[in-house]
C-alpha positions in Angstrom: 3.1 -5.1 -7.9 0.8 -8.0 -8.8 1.3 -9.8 -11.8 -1.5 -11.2 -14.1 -2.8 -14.1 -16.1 -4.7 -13.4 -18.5 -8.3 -12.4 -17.2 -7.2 -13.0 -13.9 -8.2 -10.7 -10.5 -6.3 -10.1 -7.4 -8.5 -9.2 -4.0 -6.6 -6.8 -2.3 -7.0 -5.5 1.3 -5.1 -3.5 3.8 -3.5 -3.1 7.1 -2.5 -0.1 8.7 0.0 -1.3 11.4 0.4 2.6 12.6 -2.9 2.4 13.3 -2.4 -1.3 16.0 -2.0 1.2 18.8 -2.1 -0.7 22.5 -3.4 0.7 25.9 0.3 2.2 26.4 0.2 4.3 23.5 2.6 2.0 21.5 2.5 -0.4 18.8 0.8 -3.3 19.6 2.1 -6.5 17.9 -1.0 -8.1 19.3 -3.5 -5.8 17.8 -1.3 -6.1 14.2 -1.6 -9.9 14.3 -5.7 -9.4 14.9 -5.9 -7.1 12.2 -3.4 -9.0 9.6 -6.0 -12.2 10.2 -9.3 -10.3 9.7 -8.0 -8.3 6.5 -7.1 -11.8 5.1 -10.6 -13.6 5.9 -12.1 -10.7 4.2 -9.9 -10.9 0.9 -10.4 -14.9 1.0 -14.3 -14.9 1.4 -14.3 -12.3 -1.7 -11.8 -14.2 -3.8 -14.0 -17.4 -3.0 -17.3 -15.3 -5.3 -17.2 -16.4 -8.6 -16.8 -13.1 -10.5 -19.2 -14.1 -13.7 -17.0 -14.1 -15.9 -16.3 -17.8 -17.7 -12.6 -16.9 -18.5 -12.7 -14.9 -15.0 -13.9 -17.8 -13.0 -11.6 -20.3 -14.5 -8.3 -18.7 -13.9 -9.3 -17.3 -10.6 -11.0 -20.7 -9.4 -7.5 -22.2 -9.8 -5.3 -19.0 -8.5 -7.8 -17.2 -6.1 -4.8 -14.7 -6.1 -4.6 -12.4 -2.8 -2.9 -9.3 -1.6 -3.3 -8.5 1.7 -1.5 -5.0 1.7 0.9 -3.0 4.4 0.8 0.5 4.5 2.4 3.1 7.1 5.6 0.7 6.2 8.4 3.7 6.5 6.5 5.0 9.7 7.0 1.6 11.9 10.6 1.4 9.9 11.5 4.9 11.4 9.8 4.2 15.1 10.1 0.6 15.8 13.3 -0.8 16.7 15.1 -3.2 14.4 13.7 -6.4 15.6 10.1 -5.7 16.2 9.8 -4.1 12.7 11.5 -7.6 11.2 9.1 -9.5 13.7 6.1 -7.6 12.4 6.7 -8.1 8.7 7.6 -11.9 9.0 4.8 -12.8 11.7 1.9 -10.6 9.7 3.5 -12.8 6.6 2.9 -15.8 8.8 -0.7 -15.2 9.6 -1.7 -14.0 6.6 -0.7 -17.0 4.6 -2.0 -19.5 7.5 -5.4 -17.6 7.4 -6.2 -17.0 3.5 -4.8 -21.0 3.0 -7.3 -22.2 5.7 -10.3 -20.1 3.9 -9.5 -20.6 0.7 -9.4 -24.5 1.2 -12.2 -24.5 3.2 -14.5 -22.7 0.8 -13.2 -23.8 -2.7 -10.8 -26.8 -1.5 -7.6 -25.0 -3.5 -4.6 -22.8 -1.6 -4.1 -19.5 -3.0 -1.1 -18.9 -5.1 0.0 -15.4 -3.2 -1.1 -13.7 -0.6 0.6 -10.5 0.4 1.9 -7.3 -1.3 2.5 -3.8 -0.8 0.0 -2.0 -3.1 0.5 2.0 -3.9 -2.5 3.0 -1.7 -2.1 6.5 -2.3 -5.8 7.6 -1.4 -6.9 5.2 0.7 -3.6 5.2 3.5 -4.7 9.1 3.5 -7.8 7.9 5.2 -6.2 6.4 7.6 -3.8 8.9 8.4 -1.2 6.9 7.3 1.8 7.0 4.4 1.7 5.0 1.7 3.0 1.4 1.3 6.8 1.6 2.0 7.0 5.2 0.7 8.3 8.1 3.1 6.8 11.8 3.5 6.3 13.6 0.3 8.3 16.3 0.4 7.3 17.7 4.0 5.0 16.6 6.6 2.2 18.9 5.6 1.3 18.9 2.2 -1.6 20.4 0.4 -3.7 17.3 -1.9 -5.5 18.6 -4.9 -8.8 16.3 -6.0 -10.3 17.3 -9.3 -14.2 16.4 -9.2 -16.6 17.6 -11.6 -18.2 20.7 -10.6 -22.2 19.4 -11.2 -21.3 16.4 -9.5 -23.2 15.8 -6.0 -20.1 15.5 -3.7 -18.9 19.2 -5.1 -22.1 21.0 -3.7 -21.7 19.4 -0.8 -18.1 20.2 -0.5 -18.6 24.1 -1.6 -21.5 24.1 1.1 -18.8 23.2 4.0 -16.4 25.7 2.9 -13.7 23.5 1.8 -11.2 25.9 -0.6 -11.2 25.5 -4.1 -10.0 26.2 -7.4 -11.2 26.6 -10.8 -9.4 24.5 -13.1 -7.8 26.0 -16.2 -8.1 23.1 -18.8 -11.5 22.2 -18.0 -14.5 24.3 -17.1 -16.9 22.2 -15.8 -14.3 20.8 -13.2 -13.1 22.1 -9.7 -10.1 21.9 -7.7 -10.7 20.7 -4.2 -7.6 21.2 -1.5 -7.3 19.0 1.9 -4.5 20.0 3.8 -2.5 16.6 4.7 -0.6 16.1 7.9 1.7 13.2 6.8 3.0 12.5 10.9 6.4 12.7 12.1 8.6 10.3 9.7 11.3 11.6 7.5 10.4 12.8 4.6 11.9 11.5 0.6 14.3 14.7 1.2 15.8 13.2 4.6 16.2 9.7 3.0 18.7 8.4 0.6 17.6 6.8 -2.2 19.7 3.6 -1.4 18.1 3.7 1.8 14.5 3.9 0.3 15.9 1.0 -2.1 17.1 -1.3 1.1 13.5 -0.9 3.1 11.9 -2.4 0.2 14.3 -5.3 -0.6 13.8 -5.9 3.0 9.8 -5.9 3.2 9.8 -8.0 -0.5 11.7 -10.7 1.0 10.2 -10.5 4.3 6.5 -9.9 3.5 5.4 -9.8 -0.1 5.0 -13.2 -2.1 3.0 -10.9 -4.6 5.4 -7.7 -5.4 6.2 -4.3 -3.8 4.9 -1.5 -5.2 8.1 1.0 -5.3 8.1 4.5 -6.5 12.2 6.1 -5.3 12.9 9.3 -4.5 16.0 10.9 -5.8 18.2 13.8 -5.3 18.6 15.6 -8.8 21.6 17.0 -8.1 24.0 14.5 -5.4 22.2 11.1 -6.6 21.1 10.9 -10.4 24.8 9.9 -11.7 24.1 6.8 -9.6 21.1 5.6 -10.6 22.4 3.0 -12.8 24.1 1.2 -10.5 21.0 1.6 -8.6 18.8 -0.2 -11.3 21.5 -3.0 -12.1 21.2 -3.3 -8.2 18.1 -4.0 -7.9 16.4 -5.0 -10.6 16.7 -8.7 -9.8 14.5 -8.2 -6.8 11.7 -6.5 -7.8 8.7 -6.5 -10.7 8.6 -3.0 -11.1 10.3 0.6 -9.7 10.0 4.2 -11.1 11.7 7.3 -9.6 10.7 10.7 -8.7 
């Protein structure tokens, strides 16, 4: 989802707009904004360090690439209606790019050459209770997540000491298998979803949001979709940097 020069970084954060939660109990387009803003001073104060590197420093110092992430994407698209989702995605664009421009500048006296994306997130939207990027459910809302960790490593005691269930692996002795049950919240899950749809979301939030790219992993039905997947690709292909489908 980000493209690279040679020796070239991208700071990443992330918003969780699930998470912008009001007084009423709702999503609060106020509290998105706030968040969208702090996540980009942070990513534009860290782009502004010279990384140490002498080929680093001099593509970065003219680039100072930035990806202020969304995750929880498929969760506001399946709650929210129609116009408050588009609002979200093209006013969080709007303060993103104001705020990491007005940093940027006024630390290092360039404008940064992109500013949003839609990283994979995987791990990190699970601490936050929230789906990854623009993906939906995985399979079902409750899943169980498997975490291989060394078994003499520090954080595997620990974890044996609190009970948390566990499995030998069979390829490697000296590693264990640590399950979390996940409760991925009440959106549709890849099953529920068409791949087309899946396909249209992102299109949406890469023209909308994302001046980087959007990361995009499709679901497919085996059996009732695969014979259209090429259509799919020739469909789409113009749009985005990268896809794969599960």
């Amino acid at each position: 989802e980000i493209t690279l020069m040679a020796f070239e970084l991208c700071c990443l954060a992330e918003v969780f707009g699930i998470n912008c939660i009001g007084e009423d109990g709702k999503f609060s387009m106020e509290i998105f904004l706030n968040a969208c803003k702090f996540a980009s001073i942070y990513a534009s104060i860290v782009s502004c360090i010279p990384p140490g590197n002498q080929y680093t420093d001099e593509v970065v110092s003219v680039n100072h690439r930035i990806g202020v992430s969304q995750s929880g994407l498929f969760t506001l698209y399946d709650t929210l209606n129609r116009e408050t989702y588009i609002e979200a995605l093209e006013r969080g664009f709007h303060t993103i790019k104001l705020t990491c421009n007005k940093y940027v500048h006024d630390f290092c006296g360039v404008t940064p050459i992109a500013v949003s994306t839609v990283k994979p997130s995987g791990t990190i939207s699970i601490l936050a209770a929230s789906l990854a990027g623009v993906h939906p459910a995985i399979e079902n809302r409750y899943i169980m997540r498997r975490i291989r960790i060394g078994a003499n490593l520090p954080i595997a005691k620990a974890l044996l000491q609190a009970g948390v269930p566990h499995e030998k692996s069979k390829s490697d002795g000296t590693v264990l298998i640590f399950l979390f049950p996940i409760d991925q919240g009440e959106a549709r899950s890849a099953r529920e979803v068409s791949m087309w749809e899946q396909c249209m979301m992102a299109l949406e939030v890469q023209n909308k949001y994302s001046d980087n790219g959007v990361s995009l992993s499709l679901y497919f039905e085996r059996s009732t979709e695969s014979d259209q997947l090429p259509q799919l690709i020739r469909f789409i292909l113009p749009y985005v940097k990268g896809i794969s489908f599960m």
